[in-house]
C-alpha positions in Angstrom: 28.7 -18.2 -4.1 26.4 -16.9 -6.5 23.4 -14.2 -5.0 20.0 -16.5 -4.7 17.6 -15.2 -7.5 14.3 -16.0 -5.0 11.0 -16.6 -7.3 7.5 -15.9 -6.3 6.1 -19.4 -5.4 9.3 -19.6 -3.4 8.8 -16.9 -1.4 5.0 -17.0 -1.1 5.2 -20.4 0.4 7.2 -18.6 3.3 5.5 -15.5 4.4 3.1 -14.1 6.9 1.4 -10.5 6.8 1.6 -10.3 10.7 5.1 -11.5 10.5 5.7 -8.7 7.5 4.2 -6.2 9.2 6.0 -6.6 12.6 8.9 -6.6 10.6 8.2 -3.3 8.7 7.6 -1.3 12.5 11.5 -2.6 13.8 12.7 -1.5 10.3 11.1 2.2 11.6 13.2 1.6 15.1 16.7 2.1 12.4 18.2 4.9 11.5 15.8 6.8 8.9 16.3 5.9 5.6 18.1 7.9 2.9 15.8 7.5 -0.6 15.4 8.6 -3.9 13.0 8.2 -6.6 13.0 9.1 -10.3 10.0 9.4 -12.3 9.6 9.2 -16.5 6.9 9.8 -18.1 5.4 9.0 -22.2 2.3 9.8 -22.0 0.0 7.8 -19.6 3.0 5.2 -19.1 5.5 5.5 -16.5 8.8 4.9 -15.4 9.4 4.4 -11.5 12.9 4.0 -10.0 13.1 3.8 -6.2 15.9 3.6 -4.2 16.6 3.2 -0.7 19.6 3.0 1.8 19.4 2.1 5.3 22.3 2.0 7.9 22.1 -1.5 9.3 19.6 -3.5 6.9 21.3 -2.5 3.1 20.4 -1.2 0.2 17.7 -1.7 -2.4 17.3 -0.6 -6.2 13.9 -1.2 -7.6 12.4 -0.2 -11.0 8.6 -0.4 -11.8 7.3 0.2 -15.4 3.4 1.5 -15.3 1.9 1.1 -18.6 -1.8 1.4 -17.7 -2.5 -0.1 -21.9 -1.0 -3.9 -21.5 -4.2 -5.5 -20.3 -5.2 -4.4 -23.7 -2.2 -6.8 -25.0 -2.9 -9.7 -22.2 -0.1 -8.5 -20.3 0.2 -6.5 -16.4 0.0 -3.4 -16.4 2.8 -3.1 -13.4 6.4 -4.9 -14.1 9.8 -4.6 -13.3 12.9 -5.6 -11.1 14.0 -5.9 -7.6 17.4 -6.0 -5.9 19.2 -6.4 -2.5 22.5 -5.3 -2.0 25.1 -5.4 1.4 25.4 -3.1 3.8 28.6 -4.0 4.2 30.7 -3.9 1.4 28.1 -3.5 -1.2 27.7 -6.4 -3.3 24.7 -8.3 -4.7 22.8 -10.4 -1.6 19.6 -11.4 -3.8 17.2 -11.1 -6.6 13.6 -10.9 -5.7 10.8 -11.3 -7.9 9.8 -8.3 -8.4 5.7 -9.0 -8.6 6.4 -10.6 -4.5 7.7 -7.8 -3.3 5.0 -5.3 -4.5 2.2 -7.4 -3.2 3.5 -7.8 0.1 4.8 -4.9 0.6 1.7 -2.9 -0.9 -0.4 -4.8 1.0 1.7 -5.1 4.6 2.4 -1.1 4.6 -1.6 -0.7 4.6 -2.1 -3.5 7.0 0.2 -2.2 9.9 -1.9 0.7 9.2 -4.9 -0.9 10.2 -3.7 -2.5 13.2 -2.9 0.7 14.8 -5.8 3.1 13.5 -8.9 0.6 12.5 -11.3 0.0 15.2 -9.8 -3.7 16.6 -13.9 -5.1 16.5 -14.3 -4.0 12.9 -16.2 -6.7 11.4 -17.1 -4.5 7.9 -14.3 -4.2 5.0 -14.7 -3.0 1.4 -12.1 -2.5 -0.8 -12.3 -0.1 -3.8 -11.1 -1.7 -7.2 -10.8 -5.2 -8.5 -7.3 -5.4 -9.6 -4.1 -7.2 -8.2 -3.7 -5.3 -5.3 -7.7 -5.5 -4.5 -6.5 -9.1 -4.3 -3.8 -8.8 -1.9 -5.7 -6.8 0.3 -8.3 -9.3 0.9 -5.5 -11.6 1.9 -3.5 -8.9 4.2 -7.0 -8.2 5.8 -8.1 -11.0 6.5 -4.9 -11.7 7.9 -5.7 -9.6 11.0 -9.4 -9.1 10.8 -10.2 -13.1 10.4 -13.9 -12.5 11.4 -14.8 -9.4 8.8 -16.1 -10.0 5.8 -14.7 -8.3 2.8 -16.9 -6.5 0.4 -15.5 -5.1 -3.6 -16.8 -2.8 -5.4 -15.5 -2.0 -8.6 -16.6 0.1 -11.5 -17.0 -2.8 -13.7 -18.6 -5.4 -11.9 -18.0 -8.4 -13.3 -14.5 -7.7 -12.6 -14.9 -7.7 -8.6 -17.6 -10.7 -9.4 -14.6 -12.6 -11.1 -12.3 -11.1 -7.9 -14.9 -12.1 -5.4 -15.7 -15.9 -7.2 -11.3 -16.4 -6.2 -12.3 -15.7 -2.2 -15.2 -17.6 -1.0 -17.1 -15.6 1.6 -16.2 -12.0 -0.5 -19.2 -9.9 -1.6 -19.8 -7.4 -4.7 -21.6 -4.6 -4.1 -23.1 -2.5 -6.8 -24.0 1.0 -4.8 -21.0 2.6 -3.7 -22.1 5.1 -1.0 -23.7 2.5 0.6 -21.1 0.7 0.9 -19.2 3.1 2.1 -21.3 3.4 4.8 -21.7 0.2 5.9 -18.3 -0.9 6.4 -16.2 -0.2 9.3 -12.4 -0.1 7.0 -12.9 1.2 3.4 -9.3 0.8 1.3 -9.4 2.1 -2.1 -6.7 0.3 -4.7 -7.9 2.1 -8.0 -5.8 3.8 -10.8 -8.3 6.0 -12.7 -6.3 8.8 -10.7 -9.5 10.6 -9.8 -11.9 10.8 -6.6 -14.0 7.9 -6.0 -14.2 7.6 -2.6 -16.4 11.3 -1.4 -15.7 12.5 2.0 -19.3 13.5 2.7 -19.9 9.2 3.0 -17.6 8.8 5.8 -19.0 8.1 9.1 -17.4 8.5 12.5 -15.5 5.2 13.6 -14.2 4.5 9.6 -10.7 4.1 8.9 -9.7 4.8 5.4 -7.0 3.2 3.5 -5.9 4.9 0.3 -3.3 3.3 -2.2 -3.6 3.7 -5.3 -2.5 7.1 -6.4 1.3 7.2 -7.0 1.7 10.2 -9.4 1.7 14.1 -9.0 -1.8 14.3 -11.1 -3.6 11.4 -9.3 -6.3 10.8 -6.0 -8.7 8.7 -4.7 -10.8 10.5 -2.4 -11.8 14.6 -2.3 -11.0 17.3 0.0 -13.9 16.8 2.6 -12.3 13.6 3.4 -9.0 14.9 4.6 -10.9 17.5 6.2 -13.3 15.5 8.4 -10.4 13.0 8.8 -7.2 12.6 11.8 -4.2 11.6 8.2 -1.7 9.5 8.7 0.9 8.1 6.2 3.8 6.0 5.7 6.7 8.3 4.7 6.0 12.2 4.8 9.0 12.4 2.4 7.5 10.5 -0.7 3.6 11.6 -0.1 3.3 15.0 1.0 4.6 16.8 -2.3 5.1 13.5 -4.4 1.8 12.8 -4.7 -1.5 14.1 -5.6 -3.3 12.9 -3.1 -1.7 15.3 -0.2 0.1 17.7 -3.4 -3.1 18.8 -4.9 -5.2 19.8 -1.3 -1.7 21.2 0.1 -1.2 23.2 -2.5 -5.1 24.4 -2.8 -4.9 25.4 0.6 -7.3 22.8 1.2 -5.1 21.2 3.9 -1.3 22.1 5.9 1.4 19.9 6.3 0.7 19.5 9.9 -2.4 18.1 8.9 -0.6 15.0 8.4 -0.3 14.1 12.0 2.4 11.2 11.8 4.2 8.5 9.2 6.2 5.4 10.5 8.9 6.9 11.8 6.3 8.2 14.5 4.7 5.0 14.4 3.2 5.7 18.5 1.3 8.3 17.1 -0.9 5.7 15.6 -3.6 6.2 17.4 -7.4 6.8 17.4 -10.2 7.7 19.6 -13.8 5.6 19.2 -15.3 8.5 17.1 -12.7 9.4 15.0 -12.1 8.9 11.2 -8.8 7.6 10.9 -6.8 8.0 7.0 -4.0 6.8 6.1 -2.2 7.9 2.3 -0.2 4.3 1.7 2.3 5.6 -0.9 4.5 2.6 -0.8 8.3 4.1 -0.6 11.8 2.5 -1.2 12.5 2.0 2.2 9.5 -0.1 2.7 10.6 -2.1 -0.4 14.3 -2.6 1.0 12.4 -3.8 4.3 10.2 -6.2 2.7 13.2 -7.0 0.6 15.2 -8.0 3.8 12.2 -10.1 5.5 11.4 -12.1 2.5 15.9 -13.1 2.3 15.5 -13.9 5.6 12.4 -16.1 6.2 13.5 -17.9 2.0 16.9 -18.8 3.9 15.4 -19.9 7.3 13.5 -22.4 5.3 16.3 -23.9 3.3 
């Protein structure tokens, strides 16, 4: 029997982010995962190969192309493939569209996130950007924070008008700092690779989400933010010297490792006190994609 080759309308019609994200803590509970990325670079564009192995649940080869010029030629600027293999003897269990498993995983590994370190009353979200994962995020969040209303704000803003017009009840804002501000959970999905979110708008209470950053050269948000912040993130391994985000204050001095107070493999150290400004550095590694990987086989063959 061939491997399924499981589309995106397939799978989508048989998810749940609460479900995702419960699934991506008991993949923490297995033995820690062995991964390996490999990075190419032409200029601006990129090459992304993650890998992941982990005893029990399989293995998982997935290859992202970053070319930051296609919407320029009508196309995404994010593409590539996905695969599932046994861990067992192996072989091929499944192709997964490759554009499903980045939204939910994306969005699920910043959700379980929030549902340990976001205040459980916070009634406030914005999210940073107006791109496809802005997009997911409003879906993930609202997932788990029904009552909030979710706020974009976008450097161009007919783009998080156009964003906003696709989720009734989303607002645009058009001052940033104030936004900031106001909201209780501020998640930041942007690609321009420098600061936009400053540290010196946080309040006490906030919890920050950061995403988009993936390369050596790239952050979201300055030095005063990690500072004033209690930083969490998903995998120590592919954050802390992988990514500018934590590579660029670590090596400035401007932070230490154990700054970084847990990942998910410490997942009961998601905690927060009323006053604190929680942040958490989602940097979206191989293992998380193998875990996603394995829950979207799963629920696509319960439903057949």
């Amino acid at each position: 029997m061939s491997a399924p080759v499981i589309s995106f309308e397939e799978g989508e019609n048989v998810l749940d982010w609460i479900a995702l994200t419960d699934a991506l803590a008991a993949g923490h509970d297995l033995p820690k995962a062995e991964v390996a990325d490999t990075f190419l670079y032409r200029g601006k564009d990129t090459l992304l190969t993650r890998s992941a192995w982990i005893d029990g649940l399989g293995l998982a080869i997935k290859a992202a192309s970053i070319f930051p010029g296609n919407p320029d030629r009508g196309l995404g600027t994010v593409n590539g493939m996905m695969s599932l293999l046994s861990d067992t003897d192996g072989t091929l269990e499944a192709m997964i569209d490759f554009h499903l498993v980045t939204k939910w995983k994306t969005a699920a590994d910043s959700l379980l996130a929030a549902r340990r370190l976001a205040r459980p009353d916070s009634r406030d979200i914005l999210v940073i950007g107006a791109g496809t994962v802005a997009a997911s995020l409003i879906e993930a969040y609202g997932a788990a924070f029904p009552d909030a209303t979710i706020t974009l704000w976008n450097r161009t803003t007919a783009k998080a008008e156009d964003l906003a017009a696709q989720y009734p009840g989303t607002r645009v804002a058009t001052d940033l700092p104030d936004a900031v501000t106001q909201s209780d959970i501020v998640a930041c999905a942007t690609s321009g690779g420098v600061p936009v979110l400053k540290g010196d708008w946080l309040r006490p209470g906030q919890h920050v989400d950061l995403i988009g950053a993936y390369r050596p050269d790239m952050r979201e948000t300055d030095d005063t933010a990690l500072q004033r912040a209690r930083i969490f993130a998903d995998s120590r391994d592919t954050t802390l010297h992988h990514i500018g985000e934590f590579a660029i204050p670590l090596k400035d001095g401007a932070i230490t490792e154990d700054d970084i107070l847990a990942d998910y493999y410490d997942l009961g150290a998601f905690a927060r006190q009323p006053d604190d400004i929680t942040l958490f550095k989602n940097g979206g590694g191989a293992h998380l994609d193998l875990m996603t990987a394995r829950h979207i086989l799963s629920a696509w063959s319960a439903s057949q």
